[in-house]
FITOR-61727 format. One record per atom (N, C-alpha, C): y, z, x; residue number from 1. Coordinates in Angstrom, 1 decimal, always signed. Layout:
<recs>
Y,Z,X,NUM
...
</recs>
This chain:
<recs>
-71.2,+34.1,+71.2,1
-71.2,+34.2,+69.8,1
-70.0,+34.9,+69.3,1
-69.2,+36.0,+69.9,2
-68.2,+36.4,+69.5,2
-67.2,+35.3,+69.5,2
-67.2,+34.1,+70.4,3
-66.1,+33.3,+70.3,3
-66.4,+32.5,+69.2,3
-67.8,+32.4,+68.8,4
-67.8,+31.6,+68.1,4
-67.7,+31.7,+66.1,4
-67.8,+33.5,+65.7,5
-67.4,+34.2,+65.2,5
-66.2,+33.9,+64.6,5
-65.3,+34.3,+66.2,6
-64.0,+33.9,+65.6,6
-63.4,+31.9,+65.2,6
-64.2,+31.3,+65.8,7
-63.9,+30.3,+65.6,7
-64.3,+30.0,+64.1,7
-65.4,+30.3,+63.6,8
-65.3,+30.1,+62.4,8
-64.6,+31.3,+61.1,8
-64.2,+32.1,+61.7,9
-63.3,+33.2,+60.6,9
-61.2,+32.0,+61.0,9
-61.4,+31.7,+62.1,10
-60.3,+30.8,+62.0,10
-60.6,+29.6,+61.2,10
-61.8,+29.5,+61.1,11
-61.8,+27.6,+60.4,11
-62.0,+28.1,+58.7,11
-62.6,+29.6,+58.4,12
-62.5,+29.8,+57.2,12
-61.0,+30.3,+56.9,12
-60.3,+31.1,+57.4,13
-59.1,+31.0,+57.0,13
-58.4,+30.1,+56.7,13
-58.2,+29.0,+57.9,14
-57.7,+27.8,+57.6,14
-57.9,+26.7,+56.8,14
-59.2,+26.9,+56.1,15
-59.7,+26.4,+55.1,15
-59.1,+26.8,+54.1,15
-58.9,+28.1,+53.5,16
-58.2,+29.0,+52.6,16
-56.9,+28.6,+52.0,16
-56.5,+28.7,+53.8,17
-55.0,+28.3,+53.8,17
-54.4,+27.0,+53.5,17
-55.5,+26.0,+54.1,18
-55.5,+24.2,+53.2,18
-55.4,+24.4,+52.2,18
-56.6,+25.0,+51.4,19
-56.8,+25.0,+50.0,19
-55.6,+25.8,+49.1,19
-55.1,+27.0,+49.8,20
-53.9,+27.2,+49.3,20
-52.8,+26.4,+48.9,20
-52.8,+25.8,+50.0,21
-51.1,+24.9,+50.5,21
-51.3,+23.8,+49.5,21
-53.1,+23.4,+49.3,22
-52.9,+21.9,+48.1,22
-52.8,+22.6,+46.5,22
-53.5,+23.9,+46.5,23
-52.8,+24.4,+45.1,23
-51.4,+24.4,+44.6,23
-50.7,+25.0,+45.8,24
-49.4,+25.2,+45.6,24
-48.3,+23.8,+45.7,24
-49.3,+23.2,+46.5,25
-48.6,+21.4,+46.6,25
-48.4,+20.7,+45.1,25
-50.2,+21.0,+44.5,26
-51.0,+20.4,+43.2,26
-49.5,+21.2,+42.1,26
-49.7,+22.6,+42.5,27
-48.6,+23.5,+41.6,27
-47.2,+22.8,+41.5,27
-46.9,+22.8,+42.3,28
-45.1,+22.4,+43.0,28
-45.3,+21.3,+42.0,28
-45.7,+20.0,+42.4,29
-45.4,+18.8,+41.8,29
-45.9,+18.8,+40.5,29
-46.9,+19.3,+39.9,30
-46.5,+19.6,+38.5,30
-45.7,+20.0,+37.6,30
-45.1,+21.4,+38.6,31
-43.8,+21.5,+38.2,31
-42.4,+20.5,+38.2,31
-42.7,+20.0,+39.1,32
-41.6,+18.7,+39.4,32
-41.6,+17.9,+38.0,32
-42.9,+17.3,+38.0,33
-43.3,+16.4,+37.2,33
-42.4,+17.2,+35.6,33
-43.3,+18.3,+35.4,34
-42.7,+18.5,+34.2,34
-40.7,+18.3,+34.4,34
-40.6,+19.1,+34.9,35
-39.1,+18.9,+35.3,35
-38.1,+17.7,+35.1,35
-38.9,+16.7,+35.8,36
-38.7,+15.5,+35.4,36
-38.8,+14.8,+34.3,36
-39.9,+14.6,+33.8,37
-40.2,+14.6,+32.4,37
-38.9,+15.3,+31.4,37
-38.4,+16.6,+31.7,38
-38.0,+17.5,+31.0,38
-36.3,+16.9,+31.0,38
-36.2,+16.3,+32.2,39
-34.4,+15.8,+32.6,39
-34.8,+14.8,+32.0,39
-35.5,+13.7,+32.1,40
-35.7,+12.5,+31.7,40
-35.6,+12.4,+30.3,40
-36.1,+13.6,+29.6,41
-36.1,+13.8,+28.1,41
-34.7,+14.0,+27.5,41
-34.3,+14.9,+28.0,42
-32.7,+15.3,+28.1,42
-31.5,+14.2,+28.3,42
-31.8,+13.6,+29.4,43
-31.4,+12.5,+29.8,43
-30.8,+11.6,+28.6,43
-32.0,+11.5,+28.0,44
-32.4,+10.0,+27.0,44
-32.0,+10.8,+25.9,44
-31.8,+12.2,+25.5,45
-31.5,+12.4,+24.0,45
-29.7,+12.5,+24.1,45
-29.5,+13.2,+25.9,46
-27.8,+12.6,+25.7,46
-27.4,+11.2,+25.6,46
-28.4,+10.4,+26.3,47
-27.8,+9.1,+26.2,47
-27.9,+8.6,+25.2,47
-28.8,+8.9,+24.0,48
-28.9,+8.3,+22.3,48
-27.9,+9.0,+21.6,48
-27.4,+10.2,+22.1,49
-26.5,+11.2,+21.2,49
-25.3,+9.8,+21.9,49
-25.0,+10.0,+22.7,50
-23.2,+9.0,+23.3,50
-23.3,+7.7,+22.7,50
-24.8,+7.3,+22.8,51
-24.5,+5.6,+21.9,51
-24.0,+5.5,+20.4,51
-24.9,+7.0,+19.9,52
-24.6,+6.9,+18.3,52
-23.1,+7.8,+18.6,52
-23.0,+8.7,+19.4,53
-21.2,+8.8,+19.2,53
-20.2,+7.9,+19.0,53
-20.9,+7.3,+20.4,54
-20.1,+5.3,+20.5,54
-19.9,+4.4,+19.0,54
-20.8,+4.3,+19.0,55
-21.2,+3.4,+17.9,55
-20.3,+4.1,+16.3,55
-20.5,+5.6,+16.5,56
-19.2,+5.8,+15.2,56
-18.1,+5.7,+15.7,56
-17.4,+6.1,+17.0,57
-16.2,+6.1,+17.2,57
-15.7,+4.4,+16.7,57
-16.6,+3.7,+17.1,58
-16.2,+1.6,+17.2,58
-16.0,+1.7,+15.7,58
-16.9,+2.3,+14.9,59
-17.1,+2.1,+13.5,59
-15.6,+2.5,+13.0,59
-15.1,+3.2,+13.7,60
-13.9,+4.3,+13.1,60
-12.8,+3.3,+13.6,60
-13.1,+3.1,+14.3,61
-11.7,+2.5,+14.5,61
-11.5,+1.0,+14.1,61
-12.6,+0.2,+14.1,62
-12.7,-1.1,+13.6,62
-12.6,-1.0,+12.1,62
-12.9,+0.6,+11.1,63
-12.7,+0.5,+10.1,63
-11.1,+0.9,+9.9,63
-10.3,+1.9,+11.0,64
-9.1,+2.0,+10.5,64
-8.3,+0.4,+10.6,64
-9.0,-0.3,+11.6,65
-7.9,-1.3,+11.8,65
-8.1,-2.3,+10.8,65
-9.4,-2.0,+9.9,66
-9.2,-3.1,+8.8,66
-8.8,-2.3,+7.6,66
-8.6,-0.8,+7.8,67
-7.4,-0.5,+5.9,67
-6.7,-0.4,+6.3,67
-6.0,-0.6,+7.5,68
-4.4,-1.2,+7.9,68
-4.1,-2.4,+7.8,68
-5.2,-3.4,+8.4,69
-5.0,-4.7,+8.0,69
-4.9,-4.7,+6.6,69
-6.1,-4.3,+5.9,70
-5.9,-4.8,+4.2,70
-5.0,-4.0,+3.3,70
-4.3,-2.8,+3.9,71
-3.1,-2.4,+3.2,71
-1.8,-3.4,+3.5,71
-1.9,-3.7,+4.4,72
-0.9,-4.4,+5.2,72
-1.3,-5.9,+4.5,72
-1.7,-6.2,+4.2,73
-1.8,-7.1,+3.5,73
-1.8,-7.2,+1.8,73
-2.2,-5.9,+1.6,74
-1.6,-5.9,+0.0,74
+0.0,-5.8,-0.1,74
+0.4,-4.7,+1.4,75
+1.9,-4.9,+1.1,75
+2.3,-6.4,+1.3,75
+2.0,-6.9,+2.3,76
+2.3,-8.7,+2.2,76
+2.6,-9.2,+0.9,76
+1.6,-8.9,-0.2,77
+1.6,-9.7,-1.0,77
+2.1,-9.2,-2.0,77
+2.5,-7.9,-1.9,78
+3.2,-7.1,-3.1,78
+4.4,-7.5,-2.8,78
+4.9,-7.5,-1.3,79
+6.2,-8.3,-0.9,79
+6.1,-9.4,-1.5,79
+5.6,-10.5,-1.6,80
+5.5,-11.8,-2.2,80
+6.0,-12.5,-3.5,80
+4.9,-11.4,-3.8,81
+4.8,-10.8,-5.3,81
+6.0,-10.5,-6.0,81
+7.1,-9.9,-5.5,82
+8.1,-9.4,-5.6,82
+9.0,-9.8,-5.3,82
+9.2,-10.9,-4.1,83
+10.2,-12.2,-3.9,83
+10.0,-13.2,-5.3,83
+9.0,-13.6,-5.2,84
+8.6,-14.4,-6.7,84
+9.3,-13.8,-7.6,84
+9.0,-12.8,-8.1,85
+9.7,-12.0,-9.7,85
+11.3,-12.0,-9.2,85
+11.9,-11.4,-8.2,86
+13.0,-11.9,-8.0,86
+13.2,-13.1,-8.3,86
+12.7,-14.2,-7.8,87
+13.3,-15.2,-7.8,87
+13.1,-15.9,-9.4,87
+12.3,-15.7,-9.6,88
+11.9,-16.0,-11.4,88
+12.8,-15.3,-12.4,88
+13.4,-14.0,-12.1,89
+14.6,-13.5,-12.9,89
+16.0,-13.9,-12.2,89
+16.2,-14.4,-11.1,90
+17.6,-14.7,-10.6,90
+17.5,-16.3,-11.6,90
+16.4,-17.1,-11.3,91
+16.5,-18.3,-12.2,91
+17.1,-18.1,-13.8,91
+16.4,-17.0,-14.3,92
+16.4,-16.9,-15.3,92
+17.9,-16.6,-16.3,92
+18.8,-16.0,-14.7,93
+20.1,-15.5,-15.1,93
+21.1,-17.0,-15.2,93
+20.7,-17.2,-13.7,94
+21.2,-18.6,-13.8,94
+21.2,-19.9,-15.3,94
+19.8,-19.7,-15.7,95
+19.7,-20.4,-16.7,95
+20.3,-19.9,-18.0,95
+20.4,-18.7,-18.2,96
+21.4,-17.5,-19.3,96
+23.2,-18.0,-19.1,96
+23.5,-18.3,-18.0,97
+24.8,-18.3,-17.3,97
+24.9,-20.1,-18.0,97
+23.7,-20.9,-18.2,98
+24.5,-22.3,-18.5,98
+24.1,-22.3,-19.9,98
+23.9,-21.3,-20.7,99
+23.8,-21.5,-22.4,99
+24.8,-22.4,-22.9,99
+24.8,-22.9,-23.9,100
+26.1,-23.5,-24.9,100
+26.3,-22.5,-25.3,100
+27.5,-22.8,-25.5,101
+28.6,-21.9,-26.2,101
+27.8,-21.6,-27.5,101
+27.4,-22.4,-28.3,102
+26.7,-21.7,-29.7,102
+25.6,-21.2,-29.5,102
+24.6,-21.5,-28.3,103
+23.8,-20.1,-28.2,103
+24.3,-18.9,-27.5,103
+25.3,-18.9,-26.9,104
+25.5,-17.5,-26.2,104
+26.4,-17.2,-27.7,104
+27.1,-17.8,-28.6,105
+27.5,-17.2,-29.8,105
+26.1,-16.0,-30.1,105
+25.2,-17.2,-30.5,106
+24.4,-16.2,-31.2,106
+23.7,-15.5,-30.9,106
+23.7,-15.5,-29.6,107
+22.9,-14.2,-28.4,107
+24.0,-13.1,-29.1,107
+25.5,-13.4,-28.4,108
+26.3,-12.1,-28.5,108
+26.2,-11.5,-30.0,108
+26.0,-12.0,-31.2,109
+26.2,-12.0,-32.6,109
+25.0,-10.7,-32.7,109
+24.0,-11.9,-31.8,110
+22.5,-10.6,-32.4,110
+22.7,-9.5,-31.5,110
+23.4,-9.4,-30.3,111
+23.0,-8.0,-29.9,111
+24.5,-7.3,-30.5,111
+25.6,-7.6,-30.7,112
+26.7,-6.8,-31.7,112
+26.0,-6.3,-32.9,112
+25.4,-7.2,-33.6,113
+24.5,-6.5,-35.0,113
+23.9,-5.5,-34.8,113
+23.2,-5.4,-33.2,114
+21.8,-4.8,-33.1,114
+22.7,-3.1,-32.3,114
+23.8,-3.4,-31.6,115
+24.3,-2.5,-31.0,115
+25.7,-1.4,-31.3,115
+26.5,-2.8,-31.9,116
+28.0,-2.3,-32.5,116
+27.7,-1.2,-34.1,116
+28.9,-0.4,-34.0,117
+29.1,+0.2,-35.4,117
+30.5,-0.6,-35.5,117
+30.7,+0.2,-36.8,118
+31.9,-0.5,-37.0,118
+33.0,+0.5,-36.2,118
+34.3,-0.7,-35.9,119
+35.1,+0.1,-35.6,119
+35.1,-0.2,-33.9,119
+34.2,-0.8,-33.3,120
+34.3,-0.5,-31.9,120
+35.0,-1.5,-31.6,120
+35.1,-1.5,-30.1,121
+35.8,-2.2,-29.2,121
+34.9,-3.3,-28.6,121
+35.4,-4.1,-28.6,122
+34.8,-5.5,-27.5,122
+35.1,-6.3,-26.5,122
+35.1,-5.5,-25.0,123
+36.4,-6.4,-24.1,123
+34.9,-7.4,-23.8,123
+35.4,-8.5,-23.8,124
+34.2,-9.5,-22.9,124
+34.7,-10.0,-21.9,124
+33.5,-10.7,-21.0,125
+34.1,-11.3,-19.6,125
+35.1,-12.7,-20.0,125
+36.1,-12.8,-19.2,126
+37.0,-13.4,-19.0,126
+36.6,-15.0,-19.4,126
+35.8,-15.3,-19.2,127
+34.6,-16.9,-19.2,127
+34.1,-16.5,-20.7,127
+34.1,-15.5,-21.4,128
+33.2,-15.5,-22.5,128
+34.2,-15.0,-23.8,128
+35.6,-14.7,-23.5,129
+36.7,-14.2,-24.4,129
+36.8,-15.3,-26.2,129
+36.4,-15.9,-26.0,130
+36.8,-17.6,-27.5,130
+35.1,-17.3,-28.1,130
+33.8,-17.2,-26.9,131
+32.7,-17.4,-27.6,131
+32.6,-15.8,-28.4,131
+33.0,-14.7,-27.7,132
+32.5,-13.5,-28.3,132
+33.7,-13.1,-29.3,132
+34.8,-13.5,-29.5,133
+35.5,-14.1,-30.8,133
+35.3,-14.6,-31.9,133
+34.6,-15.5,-31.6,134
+33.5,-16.1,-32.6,134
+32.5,-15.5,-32.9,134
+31.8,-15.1,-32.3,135
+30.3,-13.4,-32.5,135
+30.9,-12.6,-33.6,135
+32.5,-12.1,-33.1,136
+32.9,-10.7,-34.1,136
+33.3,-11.5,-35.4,136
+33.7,-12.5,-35.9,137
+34.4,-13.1,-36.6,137
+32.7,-13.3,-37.8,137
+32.0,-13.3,-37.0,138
+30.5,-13.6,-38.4,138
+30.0,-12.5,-38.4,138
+30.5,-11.0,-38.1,139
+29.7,-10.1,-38.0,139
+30.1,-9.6,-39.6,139
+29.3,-8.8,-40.4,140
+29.3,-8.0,-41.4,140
+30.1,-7.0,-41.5,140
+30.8,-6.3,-40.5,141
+31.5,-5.2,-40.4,141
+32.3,-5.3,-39.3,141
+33.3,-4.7,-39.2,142
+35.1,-4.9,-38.5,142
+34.5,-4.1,-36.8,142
+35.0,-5.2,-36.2,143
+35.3,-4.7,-34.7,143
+36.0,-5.0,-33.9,143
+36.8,-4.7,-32.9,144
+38.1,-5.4,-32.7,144
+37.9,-6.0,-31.3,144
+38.4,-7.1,-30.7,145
+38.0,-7.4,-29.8,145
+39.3,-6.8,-29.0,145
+39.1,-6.6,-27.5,146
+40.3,-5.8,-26.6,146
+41.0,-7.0,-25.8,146
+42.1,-6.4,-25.7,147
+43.7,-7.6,-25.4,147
+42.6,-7.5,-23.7,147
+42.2,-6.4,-23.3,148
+41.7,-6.8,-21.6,148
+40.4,-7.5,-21.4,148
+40.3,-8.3,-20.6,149
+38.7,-8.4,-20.2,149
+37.8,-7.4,-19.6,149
+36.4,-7.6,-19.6,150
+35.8,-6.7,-18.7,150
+35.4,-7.1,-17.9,150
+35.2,-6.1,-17.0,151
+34.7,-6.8,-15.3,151
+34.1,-6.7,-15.5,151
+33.1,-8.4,-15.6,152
+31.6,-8.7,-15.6,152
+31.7,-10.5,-15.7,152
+30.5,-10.6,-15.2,153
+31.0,-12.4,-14.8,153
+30.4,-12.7,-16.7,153
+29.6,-12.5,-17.6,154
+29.4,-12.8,-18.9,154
+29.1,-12.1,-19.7,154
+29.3,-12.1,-20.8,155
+29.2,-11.1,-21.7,155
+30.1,-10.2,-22.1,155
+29.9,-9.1,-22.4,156
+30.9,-8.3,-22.7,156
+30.1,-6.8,-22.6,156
+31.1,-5.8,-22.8,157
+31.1,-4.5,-22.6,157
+31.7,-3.7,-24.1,157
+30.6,-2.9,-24.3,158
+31.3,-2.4,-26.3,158
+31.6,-0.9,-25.7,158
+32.5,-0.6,-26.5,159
+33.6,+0.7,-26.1,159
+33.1,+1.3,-28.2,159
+32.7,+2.4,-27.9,160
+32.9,+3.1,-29.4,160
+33.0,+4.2,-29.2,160
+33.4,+5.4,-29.9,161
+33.7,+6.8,-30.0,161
+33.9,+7.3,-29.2,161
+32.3,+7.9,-28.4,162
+31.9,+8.7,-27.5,162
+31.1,+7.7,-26.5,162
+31.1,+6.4,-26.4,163
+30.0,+5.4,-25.2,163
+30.7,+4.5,-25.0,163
+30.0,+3.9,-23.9,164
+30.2,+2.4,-23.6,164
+29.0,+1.7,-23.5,164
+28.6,+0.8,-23.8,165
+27.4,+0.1,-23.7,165
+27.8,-1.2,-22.7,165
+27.2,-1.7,-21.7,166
+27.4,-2.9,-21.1,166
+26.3,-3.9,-21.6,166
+26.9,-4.6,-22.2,167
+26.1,-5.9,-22.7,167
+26.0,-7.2,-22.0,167
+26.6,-7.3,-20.7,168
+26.5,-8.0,-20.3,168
+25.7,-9.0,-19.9,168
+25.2,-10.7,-19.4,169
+24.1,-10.8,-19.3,169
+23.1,-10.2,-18.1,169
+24.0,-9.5,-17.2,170
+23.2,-8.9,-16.4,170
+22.6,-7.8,-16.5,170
+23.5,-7.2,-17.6,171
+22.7,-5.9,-18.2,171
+21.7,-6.3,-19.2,171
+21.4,-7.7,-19.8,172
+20.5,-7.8,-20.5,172
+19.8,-8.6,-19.9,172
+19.4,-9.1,-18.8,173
+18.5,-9.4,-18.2,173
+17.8,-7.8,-17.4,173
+18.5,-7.1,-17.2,174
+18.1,-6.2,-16.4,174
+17.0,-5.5,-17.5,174
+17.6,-5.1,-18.5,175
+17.0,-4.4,-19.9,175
+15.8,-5.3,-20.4,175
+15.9,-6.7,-20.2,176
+14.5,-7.5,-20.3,176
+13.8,-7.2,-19.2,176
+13.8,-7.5,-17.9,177
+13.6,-7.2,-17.0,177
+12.2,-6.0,-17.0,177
+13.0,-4.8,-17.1,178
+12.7,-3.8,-17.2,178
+11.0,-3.9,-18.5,178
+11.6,-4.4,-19.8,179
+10.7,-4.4,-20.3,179
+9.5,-5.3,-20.1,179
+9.8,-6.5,-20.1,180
+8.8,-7.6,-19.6,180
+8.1,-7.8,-18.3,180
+8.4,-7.1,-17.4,181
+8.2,-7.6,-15.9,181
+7.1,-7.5,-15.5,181
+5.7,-6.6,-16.2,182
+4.9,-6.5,-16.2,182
+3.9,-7.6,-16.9,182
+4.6,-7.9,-17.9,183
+3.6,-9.2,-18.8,183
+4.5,-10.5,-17.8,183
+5.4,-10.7,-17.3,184
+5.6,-12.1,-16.6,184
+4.5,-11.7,-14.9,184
+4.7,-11.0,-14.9,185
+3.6,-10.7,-13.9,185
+2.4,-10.8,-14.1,185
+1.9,-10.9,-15.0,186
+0.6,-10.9,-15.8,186
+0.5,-12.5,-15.6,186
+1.6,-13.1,-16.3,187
+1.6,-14.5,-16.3,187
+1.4,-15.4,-14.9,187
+2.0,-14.3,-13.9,188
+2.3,-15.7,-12.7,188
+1.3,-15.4,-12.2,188
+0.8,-13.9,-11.9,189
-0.3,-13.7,-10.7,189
-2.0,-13.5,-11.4,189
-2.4,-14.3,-12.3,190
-3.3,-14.0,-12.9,190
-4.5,-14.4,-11.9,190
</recs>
């Protein structure tokens, strides 16, 4: 009976100690479990945080490369834009450059009216000396035309008191130019 005493104080211990070992088993892996759960949760909220990071950084950069494209494309066309108006005022000089003689008279006539006092000087370009002769000769008031030409391929250049004014056609294209360039732009690129 003493052996058999001890054999059952060993089988209740060991009993004890089973039942311990599956608590702490049962314990352990619930811990695990949460743990897991707990990385897995983590896990998935960095991996949604990096996709929506992703997903703006693509946004960012697919949106810088299209306001560079579409800047880059308004300059294209402002370039364009601006070859044309060039080319629409170089025409325009060219077509000033083959006037007749009696309309470049009365071009030069109206801007002497509009610019000369009396008394001034009028060298004209070399090509334009007989037509702008004829200009001062119907003008209302005395101007003298000058023994030199002025360097300019048309038109002339007026000398009075204290100025010089260039009247030339390039100066009066430029001076249209200037004013109109926004209504002929209006016109071409509507």
């Amino acid at each position: 009976m003493g052996n058999e005493s001890a054999v059952n104080l060993i089988d209740r211990i060991l009993a004890e100690a089973e039942e311990t070992a599956r608590r702490v088993l049962a314990d352990a892996e619930e811990s695990c479990s949460g743990i897991r759960e707990a990385c897995s949760a983590q896990i998935a909220g960095k991996a949604e945080q990096s996709e929506k990071d992703r997903r703006q950084q693509v946004k960012a950069i697919i949106d810088g490369y299209g306001t560079r494209a579409e800047l880059d494309g308004r300059k294209d066309a402002l370039r364009d834009k601006r070859a044309l108006l060039d080319a629409v005022f170089s025409e325009t000089y060219r077509k000033m450059l083959e006037l007749s003689n009696e309309k470049r008279e009365r071009l030069f006539r109206s801007i002497l009216n509009t610019e000369a006092k009396g008394n001034d000087v009028v060298a004209p370009a070399k090509a334009d000396r007989e037509t702008v002769k004829k200009a001062i000769a119907a003008l209302p008031f005395p101007v003298r035309l000058s023994d030199r030409d002025a360097d300019v391929e048309a038109g002339f250049v007026l000398y009075g008191g204290s100025y010089e004014k260039d009247c030339s056609m390039k100066a009066i294209l430029r001076e249209l130019r200037d004013a109109e360039e926004s209504n002929v732009a209006k016109i071409l690129f509507r």
